[in-house]
Every structure is written in C-alpha cells, then in structure tokens.
gemmi code that builds the backbone of each chain (N, CA, C; Angstrom):
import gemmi

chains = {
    "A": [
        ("UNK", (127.592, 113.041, 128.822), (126.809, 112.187, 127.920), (125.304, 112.350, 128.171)),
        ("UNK", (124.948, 112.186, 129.645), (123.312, 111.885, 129.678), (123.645, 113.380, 129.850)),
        ("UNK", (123.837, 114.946, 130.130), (123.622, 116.256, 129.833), (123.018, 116.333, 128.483)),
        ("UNK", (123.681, 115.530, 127.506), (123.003, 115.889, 126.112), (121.613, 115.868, 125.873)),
        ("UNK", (120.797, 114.794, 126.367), (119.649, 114.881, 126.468), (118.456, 116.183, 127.068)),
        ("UNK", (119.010, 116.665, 127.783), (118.701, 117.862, 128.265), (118.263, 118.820, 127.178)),
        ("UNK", (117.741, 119.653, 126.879), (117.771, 120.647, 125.991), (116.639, 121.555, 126.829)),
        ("UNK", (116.946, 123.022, 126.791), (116.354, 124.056, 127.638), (115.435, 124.207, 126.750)),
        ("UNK", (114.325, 125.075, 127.112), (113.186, 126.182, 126.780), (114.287, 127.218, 125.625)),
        ("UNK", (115.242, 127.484, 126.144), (115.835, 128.670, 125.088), (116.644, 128.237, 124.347)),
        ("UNK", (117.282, 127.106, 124.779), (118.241, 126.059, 123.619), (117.337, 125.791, 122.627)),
        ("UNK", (115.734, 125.207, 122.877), (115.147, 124.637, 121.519), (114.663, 125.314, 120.948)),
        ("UNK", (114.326, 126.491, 121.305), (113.618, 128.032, 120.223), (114.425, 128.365, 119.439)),
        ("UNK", (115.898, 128.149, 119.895), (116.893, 128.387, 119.105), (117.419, 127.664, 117.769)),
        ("UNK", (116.825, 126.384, 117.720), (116.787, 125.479, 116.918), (116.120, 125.710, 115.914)),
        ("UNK", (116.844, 126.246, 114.478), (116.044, 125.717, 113.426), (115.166, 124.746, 112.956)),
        ("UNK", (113.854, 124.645, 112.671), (113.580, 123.469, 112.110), (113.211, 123.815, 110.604)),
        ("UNK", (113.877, 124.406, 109.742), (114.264, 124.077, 107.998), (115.447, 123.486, 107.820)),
        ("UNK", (115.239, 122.384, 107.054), (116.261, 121.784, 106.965), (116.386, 120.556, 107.632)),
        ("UNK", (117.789, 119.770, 107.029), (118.043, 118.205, 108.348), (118.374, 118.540, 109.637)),
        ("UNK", (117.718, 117.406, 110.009), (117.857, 117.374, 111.731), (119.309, 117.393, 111.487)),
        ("UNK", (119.741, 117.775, 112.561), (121.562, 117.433, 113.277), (121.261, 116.014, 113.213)),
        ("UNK", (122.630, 115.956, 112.937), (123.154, 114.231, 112.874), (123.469, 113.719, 114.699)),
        ("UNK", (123.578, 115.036, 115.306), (123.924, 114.341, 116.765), (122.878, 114.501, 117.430)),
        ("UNK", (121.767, 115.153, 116.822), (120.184, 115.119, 117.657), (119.674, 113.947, 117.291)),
        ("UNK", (119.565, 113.095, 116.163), (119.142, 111.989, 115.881), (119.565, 111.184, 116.258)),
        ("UNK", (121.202, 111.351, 116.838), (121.612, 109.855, 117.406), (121.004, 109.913, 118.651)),
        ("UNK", (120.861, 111.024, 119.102), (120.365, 111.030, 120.787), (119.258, 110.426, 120.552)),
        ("UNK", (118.051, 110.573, 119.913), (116.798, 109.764, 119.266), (116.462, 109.010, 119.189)),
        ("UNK", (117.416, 108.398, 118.394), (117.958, 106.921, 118.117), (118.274, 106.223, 119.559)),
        ("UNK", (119.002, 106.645, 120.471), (119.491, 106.146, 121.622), (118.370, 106.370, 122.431)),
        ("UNK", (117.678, 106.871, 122.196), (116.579, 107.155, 123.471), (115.960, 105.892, 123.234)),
        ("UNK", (115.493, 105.943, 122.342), (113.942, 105.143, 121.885), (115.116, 103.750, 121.538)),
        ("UNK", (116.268, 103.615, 121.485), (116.749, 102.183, 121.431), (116.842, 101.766, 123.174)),
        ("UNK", (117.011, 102.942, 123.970), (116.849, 102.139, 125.491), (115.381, 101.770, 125.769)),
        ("UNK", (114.510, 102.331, 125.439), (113.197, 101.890, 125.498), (112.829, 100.798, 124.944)),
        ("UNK", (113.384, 100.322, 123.645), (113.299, 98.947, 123.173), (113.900, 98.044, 124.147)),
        ("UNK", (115.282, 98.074, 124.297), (115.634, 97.436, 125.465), (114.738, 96.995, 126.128)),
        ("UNK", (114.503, 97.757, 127.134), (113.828, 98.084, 128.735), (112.195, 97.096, 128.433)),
        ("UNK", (111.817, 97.150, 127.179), (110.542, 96.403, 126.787), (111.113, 95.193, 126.528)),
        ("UNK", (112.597, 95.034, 125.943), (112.212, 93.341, 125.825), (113.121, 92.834, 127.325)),
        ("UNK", (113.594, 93.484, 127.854), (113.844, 93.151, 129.676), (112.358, 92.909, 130.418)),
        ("UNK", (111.344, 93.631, 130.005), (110.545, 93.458, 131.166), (109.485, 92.286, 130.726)),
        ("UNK", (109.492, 92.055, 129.144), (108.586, 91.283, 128.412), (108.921, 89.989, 128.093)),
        ("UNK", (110.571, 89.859, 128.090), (111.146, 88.890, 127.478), (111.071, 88.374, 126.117)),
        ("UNK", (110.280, 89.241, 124.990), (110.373, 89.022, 123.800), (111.361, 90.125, 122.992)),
        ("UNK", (111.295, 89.128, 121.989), (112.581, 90.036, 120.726), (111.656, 91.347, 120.697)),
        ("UNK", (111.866, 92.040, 120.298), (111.345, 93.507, 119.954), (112.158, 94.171, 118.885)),
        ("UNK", (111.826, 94.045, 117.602), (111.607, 95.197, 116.511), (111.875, 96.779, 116.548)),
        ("UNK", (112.763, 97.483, 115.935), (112.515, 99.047, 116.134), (112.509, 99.078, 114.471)),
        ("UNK", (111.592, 99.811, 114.203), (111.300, 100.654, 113.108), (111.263, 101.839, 113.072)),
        ("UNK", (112.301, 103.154, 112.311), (112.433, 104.859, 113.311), (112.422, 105.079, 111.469)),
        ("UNK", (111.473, 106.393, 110.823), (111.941, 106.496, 110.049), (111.142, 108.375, 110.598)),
        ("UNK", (112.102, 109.316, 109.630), (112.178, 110.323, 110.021), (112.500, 110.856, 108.624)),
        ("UNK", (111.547, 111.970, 108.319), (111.614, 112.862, 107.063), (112.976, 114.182, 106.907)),
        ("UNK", (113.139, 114.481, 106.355), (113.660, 116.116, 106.295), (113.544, 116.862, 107.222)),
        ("UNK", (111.892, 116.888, 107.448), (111.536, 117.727, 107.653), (111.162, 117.224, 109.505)),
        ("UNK", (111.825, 116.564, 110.065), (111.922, 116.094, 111.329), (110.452, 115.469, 111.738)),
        ("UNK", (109.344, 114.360, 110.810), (108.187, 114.352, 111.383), (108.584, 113.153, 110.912)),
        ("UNK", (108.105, 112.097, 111.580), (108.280, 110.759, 111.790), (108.027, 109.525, 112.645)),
        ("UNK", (107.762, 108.309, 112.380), (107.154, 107.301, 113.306), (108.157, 106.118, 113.996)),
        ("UNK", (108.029, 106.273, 115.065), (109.321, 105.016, 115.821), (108.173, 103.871, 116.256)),
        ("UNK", (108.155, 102.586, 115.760), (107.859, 101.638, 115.886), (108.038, 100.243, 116.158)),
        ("UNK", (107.633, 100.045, 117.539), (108.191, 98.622, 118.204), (107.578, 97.440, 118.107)),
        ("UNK", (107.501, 96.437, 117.488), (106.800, 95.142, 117.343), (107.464, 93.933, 117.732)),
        ("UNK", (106.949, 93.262, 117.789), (107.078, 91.738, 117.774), (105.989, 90.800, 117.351)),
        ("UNK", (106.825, 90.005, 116.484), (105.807, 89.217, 115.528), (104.615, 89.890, 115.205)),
        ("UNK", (103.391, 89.447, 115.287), (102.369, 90.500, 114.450), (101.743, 91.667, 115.203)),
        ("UNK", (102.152, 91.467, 116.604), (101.819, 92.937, 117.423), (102.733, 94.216, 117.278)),
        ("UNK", (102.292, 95.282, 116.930), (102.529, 96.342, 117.405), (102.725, 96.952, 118.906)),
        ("UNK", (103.810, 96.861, 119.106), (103.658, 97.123, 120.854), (103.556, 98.139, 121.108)),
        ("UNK", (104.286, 99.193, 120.256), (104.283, 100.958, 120.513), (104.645, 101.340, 119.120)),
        ("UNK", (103.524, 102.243, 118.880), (103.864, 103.763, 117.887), (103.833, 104.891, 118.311)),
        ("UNK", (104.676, 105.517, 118.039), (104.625, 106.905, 118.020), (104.867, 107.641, 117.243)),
        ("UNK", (104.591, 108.781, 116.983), (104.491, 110.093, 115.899), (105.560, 110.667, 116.286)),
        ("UNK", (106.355, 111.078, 115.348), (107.707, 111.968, 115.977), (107.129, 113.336, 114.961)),
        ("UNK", (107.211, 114.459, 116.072), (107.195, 115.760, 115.594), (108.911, 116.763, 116.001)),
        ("UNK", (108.963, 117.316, 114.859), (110.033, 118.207, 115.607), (111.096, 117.529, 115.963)),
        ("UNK", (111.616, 116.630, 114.883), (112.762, 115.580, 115.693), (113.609, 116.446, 115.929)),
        ("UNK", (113.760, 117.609, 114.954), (114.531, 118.931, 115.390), (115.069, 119.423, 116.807)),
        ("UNK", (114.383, 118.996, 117.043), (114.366, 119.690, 118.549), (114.356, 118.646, 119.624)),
        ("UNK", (114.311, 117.570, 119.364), (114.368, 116.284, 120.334), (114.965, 116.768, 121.757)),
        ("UNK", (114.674, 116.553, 122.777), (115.234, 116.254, 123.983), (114.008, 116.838, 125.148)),
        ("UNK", (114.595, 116.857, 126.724), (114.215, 116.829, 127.803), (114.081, 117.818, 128.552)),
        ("UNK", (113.532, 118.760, 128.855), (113.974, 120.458, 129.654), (114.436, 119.935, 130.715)),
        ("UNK", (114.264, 117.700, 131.330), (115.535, 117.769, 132.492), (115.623, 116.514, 132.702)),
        ("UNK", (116.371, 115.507, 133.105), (116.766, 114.497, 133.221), (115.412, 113.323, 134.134)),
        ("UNK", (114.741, 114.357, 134.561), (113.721, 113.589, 135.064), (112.871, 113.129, 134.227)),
        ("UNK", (112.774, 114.377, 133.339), (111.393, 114.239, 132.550), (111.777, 112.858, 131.130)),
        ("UNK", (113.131, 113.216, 131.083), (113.305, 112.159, 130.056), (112.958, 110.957, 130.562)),
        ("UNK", (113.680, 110.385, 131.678), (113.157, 109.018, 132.687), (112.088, 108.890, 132.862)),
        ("UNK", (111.053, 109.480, 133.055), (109.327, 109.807, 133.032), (108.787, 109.140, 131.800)),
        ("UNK", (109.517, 109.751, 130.973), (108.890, 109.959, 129.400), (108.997, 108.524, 129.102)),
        ("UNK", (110.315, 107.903, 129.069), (111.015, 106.335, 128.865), (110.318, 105.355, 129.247)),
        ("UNK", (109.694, 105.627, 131.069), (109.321, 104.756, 131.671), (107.708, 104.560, 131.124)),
        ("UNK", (107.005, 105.636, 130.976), (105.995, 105.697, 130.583), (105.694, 104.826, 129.033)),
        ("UNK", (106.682, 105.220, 128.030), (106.130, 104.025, 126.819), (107.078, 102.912, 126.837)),
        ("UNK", (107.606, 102.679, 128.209), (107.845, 101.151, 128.533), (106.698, 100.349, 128.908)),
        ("UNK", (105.996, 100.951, 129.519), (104.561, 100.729, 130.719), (103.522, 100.697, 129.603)),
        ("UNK", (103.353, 101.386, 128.677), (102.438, 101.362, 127.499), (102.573, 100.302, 126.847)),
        ("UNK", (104.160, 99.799, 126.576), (103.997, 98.964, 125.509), (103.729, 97.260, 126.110)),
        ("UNK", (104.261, 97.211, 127.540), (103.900, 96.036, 128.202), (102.696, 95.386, 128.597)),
        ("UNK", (101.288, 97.197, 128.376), (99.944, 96.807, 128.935), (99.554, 96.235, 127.403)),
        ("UNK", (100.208, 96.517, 126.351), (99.696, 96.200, 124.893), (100.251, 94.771, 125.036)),
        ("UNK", (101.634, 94.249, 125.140), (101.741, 92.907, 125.068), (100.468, 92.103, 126.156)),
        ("UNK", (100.366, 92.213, 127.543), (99.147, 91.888, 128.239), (98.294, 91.932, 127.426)),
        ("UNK", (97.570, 92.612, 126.727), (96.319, 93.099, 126.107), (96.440, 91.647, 125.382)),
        ("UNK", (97.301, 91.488, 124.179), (97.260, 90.455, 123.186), (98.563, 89.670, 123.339)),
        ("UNK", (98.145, 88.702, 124.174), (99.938, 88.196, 124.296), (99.904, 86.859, 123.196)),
        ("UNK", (98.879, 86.537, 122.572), (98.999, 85.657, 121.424), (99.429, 86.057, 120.253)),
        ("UNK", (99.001, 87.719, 119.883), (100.019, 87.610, 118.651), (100.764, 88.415, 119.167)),
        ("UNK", (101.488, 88.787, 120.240), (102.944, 89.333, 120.356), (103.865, 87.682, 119.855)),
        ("UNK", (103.288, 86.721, 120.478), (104.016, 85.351, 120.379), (103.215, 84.602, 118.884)),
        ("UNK", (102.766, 85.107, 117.664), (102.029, 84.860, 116.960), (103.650, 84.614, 115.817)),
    ],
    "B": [
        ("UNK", (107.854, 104.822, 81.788), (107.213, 104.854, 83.752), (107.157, 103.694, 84.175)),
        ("UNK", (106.416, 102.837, 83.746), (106.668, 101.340, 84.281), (107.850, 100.848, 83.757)),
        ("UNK", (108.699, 100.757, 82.830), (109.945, 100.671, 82.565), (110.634, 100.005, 83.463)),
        ("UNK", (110.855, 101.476, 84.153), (111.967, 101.503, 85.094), (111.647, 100.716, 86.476)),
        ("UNK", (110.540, 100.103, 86.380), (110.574, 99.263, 87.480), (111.217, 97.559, 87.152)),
        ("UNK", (111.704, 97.991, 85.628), (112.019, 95.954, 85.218), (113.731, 96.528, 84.916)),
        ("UNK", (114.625, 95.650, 85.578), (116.280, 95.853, 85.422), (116.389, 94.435, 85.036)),
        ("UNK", (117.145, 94.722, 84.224), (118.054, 93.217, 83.968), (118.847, 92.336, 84.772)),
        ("UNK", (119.228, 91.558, 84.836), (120.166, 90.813, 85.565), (121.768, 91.374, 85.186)),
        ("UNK", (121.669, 91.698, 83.985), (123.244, 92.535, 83.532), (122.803, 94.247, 84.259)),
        ("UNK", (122.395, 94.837, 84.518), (121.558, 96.087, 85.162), (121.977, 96.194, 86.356)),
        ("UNK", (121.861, 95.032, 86.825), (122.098, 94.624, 88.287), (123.001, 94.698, 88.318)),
        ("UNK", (124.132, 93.658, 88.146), (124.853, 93.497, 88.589), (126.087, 94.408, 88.178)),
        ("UNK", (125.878, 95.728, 87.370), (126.442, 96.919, 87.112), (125.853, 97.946, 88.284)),
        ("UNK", (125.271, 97.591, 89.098), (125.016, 98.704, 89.984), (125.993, 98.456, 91.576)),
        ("UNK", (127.022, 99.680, 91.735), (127.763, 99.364, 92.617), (126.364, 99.031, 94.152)),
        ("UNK", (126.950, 98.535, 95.200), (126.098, 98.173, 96.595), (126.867, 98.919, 97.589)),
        ("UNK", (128.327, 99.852, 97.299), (128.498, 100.490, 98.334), (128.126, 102.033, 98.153)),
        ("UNK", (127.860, 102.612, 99.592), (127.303, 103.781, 99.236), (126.057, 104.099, 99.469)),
        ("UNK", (125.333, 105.476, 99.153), (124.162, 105.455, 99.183), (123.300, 104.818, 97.871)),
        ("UNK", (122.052, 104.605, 98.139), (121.508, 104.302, 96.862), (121.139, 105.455, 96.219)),
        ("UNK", (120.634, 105.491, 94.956), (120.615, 105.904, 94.162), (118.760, 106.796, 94.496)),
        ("UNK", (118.621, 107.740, 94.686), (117.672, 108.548, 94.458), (116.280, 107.743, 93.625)),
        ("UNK", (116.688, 107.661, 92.608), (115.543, 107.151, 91.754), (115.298, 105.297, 92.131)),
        ("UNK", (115.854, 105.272, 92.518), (116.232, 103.713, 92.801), (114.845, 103.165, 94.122)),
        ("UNK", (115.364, 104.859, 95.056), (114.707, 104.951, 96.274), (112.994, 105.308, 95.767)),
        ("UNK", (112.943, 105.950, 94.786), (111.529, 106.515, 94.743), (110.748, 105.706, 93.776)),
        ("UNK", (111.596, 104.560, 93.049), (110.502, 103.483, 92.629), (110.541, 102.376, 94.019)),
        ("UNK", (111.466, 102.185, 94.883), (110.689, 101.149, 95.767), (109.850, 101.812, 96.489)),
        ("UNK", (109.980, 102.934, 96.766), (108.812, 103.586, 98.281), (107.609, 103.368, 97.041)),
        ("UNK", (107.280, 103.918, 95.585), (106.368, 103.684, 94.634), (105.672, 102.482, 95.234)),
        ("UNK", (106.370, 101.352, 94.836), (105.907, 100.149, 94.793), (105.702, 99.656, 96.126)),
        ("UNK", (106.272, 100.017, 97.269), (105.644, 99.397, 98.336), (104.254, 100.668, 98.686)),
        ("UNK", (104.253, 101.826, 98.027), (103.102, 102.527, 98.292), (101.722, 101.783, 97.471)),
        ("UNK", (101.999, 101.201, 96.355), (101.071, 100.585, 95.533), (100.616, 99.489, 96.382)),
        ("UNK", (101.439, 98.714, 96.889), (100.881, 97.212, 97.783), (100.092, 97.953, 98.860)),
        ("UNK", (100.269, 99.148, 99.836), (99.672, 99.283, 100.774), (98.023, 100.415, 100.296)),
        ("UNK", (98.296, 100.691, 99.393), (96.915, 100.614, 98.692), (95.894, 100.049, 98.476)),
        ("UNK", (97.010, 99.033, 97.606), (95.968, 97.448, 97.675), (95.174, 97.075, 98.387)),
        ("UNK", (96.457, 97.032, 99.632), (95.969, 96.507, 101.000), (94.731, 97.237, 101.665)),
        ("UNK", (94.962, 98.639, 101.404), (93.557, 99.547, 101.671), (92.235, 99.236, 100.727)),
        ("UNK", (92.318, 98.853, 100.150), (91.157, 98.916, 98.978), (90.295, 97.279, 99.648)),
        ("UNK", (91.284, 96.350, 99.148), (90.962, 94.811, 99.538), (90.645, 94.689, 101.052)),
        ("UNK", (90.626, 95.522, 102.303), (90.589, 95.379, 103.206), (89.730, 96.515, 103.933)),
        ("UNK", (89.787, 97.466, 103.487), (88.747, 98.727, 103.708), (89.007, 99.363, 104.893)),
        ("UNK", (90.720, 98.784, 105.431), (91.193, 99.355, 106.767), (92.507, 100.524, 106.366)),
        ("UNK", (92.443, 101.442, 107.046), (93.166, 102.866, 107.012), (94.938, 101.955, 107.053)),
        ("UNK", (95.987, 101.410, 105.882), (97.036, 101.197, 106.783), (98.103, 101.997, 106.664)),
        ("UNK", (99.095, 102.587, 107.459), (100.405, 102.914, 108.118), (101.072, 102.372, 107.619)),
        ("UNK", (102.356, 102.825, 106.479), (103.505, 102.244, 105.955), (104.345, 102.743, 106.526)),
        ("UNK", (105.537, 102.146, 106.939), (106.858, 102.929, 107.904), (107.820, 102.295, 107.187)),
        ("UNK", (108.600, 103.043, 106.282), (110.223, 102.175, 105.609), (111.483, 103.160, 106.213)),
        ("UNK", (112.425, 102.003, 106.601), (113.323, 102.308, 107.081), (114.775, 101.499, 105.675)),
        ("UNK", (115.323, 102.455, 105.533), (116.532, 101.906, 104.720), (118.028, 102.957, 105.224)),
        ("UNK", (118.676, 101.723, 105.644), (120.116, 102.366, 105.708), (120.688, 103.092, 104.488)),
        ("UNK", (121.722, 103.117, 104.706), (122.933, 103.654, 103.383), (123.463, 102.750, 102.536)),
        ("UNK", (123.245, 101.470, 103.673), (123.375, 100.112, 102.877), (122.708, 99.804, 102.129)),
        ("UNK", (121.837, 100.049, 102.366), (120.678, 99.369, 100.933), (119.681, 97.884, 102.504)),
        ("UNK", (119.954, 98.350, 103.338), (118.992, 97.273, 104.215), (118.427, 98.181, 104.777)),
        ("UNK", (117.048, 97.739, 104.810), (116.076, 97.759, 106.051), (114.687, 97.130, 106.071)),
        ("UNK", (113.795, 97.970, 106.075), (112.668, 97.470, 106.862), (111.068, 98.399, 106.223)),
        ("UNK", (110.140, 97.432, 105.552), (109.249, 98.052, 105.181), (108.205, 97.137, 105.958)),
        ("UNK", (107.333, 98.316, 107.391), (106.468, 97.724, 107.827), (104.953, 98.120, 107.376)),
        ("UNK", (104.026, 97.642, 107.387), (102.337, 97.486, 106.863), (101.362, 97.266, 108.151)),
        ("UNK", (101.062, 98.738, 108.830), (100.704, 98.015, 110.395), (99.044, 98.787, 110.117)),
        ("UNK", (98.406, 98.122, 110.988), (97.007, 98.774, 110.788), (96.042, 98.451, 112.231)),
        ("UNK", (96.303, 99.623, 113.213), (95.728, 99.784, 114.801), (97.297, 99.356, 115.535)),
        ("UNK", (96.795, 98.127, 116.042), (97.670, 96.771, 116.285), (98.556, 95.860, 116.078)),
        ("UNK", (97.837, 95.649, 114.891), (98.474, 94.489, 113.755), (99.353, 95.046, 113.152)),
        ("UNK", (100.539, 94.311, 112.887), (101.546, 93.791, 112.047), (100.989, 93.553, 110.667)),
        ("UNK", (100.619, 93.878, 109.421), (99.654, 93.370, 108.890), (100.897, 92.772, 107.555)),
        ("UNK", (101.769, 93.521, 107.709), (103.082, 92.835, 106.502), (104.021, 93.402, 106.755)),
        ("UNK", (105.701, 92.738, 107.010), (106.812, 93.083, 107.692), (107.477, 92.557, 106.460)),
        ("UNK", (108.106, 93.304, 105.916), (109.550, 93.063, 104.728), (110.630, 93.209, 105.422)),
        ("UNK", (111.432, 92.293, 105.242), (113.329, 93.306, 105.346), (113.709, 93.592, 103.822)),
        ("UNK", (114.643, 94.916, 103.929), (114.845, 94.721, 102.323), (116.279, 94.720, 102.434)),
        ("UNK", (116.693, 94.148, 101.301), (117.983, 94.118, 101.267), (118.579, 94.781, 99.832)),
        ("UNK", (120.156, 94.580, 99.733), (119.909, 95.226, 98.453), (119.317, 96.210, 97.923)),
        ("UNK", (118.689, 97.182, 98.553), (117.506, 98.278, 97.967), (118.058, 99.070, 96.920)),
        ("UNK", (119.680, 98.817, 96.677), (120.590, 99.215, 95.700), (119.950, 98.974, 94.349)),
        ("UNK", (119.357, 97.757, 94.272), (118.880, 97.093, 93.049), (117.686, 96.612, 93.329)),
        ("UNK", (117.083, 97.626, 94.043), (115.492, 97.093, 93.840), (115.095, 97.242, 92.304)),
        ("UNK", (114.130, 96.500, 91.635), (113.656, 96.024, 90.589), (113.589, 94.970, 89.966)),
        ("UNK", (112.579, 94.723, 89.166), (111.915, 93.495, 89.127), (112.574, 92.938, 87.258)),
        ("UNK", (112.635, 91.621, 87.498), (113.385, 91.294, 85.630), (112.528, 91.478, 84.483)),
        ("UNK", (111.448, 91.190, 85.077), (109.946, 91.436, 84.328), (108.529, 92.465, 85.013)),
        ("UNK", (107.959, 93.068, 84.256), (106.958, 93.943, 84.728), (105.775, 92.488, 85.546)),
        ("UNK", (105.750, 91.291, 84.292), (104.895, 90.505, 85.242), (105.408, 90.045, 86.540)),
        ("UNK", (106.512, 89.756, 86.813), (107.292, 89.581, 87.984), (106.694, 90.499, 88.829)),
        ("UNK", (106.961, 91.940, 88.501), (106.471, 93.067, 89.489), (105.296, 92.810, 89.818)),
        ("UNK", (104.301, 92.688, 88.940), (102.968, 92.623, 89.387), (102.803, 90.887, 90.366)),
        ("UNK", (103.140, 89.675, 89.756), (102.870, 88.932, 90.688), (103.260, 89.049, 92.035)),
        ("UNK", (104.492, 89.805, 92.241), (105.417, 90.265, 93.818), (104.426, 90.680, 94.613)),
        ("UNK", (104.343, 91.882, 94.213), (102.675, 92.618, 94.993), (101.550, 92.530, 95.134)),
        ("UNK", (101.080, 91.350, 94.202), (99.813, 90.621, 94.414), (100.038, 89.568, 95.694)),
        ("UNK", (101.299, 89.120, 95.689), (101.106, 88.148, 96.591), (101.723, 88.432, 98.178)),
        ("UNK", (102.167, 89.627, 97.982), (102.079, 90.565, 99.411), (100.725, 91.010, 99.989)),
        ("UNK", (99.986, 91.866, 98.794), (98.579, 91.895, 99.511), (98.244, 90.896, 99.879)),
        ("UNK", (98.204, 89.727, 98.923), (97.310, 88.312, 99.559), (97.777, 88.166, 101.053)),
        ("UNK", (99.321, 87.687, 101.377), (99.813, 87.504, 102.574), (98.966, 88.371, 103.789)),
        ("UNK", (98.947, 89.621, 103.397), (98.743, 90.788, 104.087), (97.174, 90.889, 104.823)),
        ("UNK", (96.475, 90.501, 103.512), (95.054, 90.147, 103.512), (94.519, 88.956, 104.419)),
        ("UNK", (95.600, 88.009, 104.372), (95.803, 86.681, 105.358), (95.649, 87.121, 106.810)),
        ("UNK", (96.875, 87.965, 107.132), (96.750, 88.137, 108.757), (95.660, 88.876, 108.981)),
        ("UNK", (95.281, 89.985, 108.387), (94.410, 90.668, 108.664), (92.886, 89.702, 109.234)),
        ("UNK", (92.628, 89.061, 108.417), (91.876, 87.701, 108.504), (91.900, 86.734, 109.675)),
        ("UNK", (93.146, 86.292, 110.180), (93.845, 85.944, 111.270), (93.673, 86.558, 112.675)),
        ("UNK", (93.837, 88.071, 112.619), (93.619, 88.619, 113.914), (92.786, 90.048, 113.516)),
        ("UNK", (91.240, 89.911, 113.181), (89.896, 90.570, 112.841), (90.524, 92.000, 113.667)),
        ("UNK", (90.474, 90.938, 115.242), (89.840, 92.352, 115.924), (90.896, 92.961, 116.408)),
        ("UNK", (92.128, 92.487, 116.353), (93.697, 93.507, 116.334), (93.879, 94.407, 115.462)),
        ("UNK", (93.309, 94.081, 114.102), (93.520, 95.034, 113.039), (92.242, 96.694, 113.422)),
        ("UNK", (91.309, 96.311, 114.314), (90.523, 96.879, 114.631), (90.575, 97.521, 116.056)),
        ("UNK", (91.642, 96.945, 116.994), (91.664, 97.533, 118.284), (92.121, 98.736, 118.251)),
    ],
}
model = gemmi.Model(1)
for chain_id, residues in chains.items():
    chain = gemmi.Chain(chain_id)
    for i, (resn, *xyz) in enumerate(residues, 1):
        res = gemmi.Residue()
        res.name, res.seqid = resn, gemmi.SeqId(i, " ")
        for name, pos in zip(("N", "CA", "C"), xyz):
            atom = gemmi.Atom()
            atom.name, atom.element = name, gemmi.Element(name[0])
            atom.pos, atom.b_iso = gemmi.Position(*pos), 0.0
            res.add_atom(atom)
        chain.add_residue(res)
    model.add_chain(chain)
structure = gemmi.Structure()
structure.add_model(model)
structure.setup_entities()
C-alpha cells in the first residue's frame, strides 16, 4: 500500500502526461493530501475543508480552509506523475504543509475561528 | 445564450440526478460562477482564485479565495439542474454573492491582502 506512493526517476519519465491522469494516481493524491488535512485538524483542532480540483490535463489546486481562512494552497502540476522517489521524502513533504498550514492558523487565528 | 441559463420547474424535474451531469449543464455553472468572480474582481480590484469541485453526483464545492481569505464558499448541490427559473433570478443570485463576497472582503482588509 504505502510502496505505491513511491514512484522512481524512471517510473515517472515513463508516464505519459496527454491525456487523464490514472484513476489510481489520483486516488493516491487524494489520499495524500486527505492525510494532511487530517494531521492539520489533529494538531489545530479545527474542522478543515479540502477543496482538490484537477484538469485533464493534470494541473490543479488542493485547498484547505476553515471558515474564512485559507490555511493551505497549493498548485498541483503534473498530477500525472504524482508521487515520492522514497518514503521519506513523502513524510517530509506531508509534514512540511502540515507545519505551513498551522503557522497560517497562528498567523490569523480569528478568522480561522471567524 | 442567456436562454439556457433559465429551466423551468417542469425542465427540472425531467432531468435524471443519477449519473454524471450533463456537459453543458457543467459549462453554464463554471460560466456563471466565472461571471460572479469577475464581479468580485472588478468591485474589489483584488486578483481572485476560483476552485470548483463537483462530484458525479452533482455535489460539491465552489470556493472564491483571494491571498488568505475565504472571500465566498458555495456547496453546490444538485449541479444536475443548475439553472435559474428566470434570467432576473439569475442576475439577482450573483449580485448578491458579489455583495456577500464584497462583505468579507471588507471584514478582513488585510487577509485579503496578506
């Protein structure tokens, strides 16, 4: 299961990007950035919002809010190709716009609770 | 062209809700929520970010974010039968989204600006 996340240097060159993403690269996507929602409303204790919308053409924005804050955006490029060259880097990656989106609730914690 | 944004109540309720929606169905609501976030650009003179998310169901999520701010959060439902009974209907809908929209922005100055 967590192997899937993985994807090599020569696995993702190999990847088309014309055309729809794989339906099982997006769920991995989907699951990534839904444990990161998690993990933000564990460490924040507020509801948290996911907003994921993703083109054809694999370019797209995953967006976490609560009430009128924005806690995290991000730009998705290449959903095509989604994943980790290694299990660390994905945990890195996770922990990091967990840590982003908690210094944004700090930043404005009136309208996260607005 | 504007037409097809007014369905009847008999319109409606001839449109099946299981399934995907309907193509054209999809490209007058993204239309019309692209027109409100226009608005919202013009009346406000701030750059905003539309992100819509719609299942297969016909639910999801049209967000209006600009920096920070949350600046207008829809759920949609039904997106099966998005359309309005009257063209004035349509137009008062989206006037009074910008207004809302125009509200928070107003509300939290310098979020919309962080």
């Amino acid at each position: 299961m967590l192997a899937n996340f993985t994807v090599t240097e020569e696995q993702r060159r190999a990847i088309p990007v014309i055309g729809d993403p794989e339906p099982d690269v997006l769920l991995r996507l989907d699951l990534f950035y839904a444990a990161v929602g998690v993990a933000i409303e564990e460490r924040s204790g507020l509801l948290i919002s996911r907003t994921l919308e993703i083109s054809d053409e694999g370019i797209g924005r995953v967006l976490f809010t609560t009430r009128r804050l924005v806690v995290l955006s991000k730009t998705l490029r290449d959903a095509h190709r989604f994943g980790f060259n290694t299990l660390g880097k994905c945990a890195k990656t996770g922990t990091k716009l967990v840590k982003d989106a908690i210094k944004s609730i700090e930043a404005y914690p009136d309208v996260a609770r607005a």
